[in-house]
N, C-alpha and C positions, 0 to 999 in steps of 0.2 A: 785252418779251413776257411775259406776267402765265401764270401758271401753270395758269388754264382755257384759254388761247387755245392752249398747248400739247397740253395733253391733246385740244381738238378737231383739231387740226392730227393730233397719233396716229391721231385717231380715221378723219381724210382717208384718210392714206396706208397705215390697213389695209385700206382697200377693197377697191385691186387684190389684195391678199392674200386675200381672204376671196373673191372672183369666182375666181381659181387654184384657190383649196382646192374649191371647189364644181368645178369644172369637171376637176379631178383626182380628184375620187373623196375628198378627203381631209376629211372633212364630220364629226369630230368636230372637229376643228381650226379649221373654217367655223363650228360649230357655239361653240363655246368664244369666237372670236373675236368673232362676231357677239353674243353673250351682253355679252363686255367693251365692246365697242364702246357697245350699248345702254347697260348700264352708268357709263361714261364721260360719256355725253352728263347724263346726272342730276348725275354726281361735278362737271363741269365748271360746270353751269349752280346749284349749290348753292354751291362754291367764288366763285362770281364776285360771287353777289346775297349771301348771307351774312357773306363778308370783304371787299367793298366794291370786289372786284377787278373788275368789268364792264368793258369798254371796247367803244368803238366800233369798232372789226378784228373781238372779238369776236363783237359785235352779227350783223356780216357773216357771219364765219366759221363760226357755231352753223348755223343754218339750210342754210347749204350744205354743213354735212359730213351733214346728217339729209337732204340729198335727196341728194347723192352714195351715203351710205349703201342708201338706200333701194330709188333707182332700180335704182342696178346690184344690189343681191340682186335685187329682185323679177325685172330683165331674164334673169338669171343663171339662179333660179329654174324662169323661164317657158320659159326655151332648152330646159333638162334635161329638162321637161315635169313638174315636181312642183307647180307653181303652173299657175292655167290663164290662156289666152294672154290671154284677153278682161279680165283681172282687171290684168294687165298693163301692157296697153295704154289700160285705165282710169287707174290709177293713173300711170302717167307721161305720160300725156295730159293730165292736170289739173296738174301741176307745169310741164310746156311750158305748159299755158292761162295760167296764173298768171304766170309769170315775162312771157311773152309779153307780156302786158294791162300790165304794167307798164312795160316799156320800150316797148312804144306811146304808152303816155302820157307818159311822158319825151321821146319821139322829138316830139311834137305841141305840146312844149310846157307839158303840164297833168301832173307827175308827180302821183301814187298816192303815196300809203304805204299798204298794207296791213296789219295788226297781228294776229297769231296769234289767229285766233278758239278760243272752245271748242271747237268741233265740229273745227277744226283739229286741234289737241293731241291732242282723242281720238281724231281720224283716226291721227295718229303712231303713238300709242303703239298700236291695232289694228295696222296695220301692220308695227308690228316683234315685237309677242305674235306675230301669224300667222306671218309668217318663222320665228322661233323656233321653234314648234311643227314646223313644217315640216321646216326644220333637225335638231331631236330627231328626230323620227319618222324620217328618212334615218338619220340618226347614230347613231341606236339600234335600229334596227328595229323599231319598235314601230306597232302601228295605230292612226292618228289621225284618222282618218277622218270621223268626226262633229264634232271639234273643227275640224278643216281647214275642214270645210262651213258652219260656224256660223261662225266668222271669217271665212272669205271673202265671206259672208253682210254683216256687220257691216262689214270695209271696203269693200264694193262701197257700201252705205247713207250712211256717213258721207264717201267720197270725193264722191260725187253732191250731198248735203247742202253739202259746202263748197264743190264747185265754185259749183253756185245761190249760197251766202251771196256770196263773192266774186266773180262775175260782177255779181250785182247791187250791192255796194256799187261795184263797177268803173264798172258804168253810168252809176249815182245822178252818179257825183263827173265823171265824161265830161261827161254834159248837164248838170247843174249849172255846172259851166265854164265853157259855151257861152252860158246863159240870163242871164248876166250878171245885177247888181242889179236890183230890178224900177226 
């Protein structure tokens, strides 16, 4: 076990911690953890690609602790009512499409690989800036208000953008499959 895989594995099992802290009221602590957490994913995936430590568990386990992450703030979020539902239900809508599209095409016979688009990444990183924000402005009491609106602006834009890119590379490699050599 190489010493990114662990910090992402931390980064798993603070989840349910940080959905508790939110839903207890205890949201500087949500706020802090959530902050590390984000954090972590950088420290882990700079440790892996710079000292040569990468491995394929890894590979696995990066991506699913960023949709475990994410999912459950945003759900979490959306329950309390500090996030709005529809942004919610976008954003974990398209991580079921995705994972979905994949194991269909596994199930069929034709696996997918999908590979982190740009517009991915900065979907992410929107994503967890908004939580953040979000998180502060609980955590601190401060008005966010225009910040809130403009991020949620920007990931409603680029979740939408990525679902499009990968639906359609999804397609492309479906019926390419099918159409066999000419």
């Amino acid at each position: 076990m190489s010493i990114p895989n662990l910090i992402t594995l931390a980064r798993i099992l603070a989840v349910p911690v940080m959905v508790w802290a939110i839903t207890a009221g205890e949201l500087k602590f949500a706020f802090v953890l959530f902050l590390l957490a984000g954090l972590s994913d950088l420290v882990d995936g700079f440790l892996a690609k710079r000292y040569g430590m990468a491995t394929e568990l890894g590979a696995y386990l990066d991506p699913l602790a960023d949709k475990a992450l994410i999912v459950s703030i945003y759900v979490t979020l959306g329950v309390i009512g500090a996030l709005p539902r529809w942004l919610v239900i976008l954003v974990v809508s398209r991580d079921i499409m995705i994972v979905s599209a994949v194991m269909l095409s596994w199930l069929v016979g034709n696996p997918v690989t999908l590979k982190p688009l740009a517009v991915s990444k900065l979907n992410t990183v929107a994503q967890i800036v908004l939580a953040l924000v979000v998180l502060a402005s609980l955590a601190f009491a401060f008005d966010a208000w225009w910040a809130v609106q403009a991020l949620t602006a920007l990931v409603a834009i680029l979740t939408l953008a990525s679902v499009a890119i990968y639906v359609g590379e999804w397609v492309r490699h479906m019926n390419g499959a099918k159409a066999g050599p000419p």
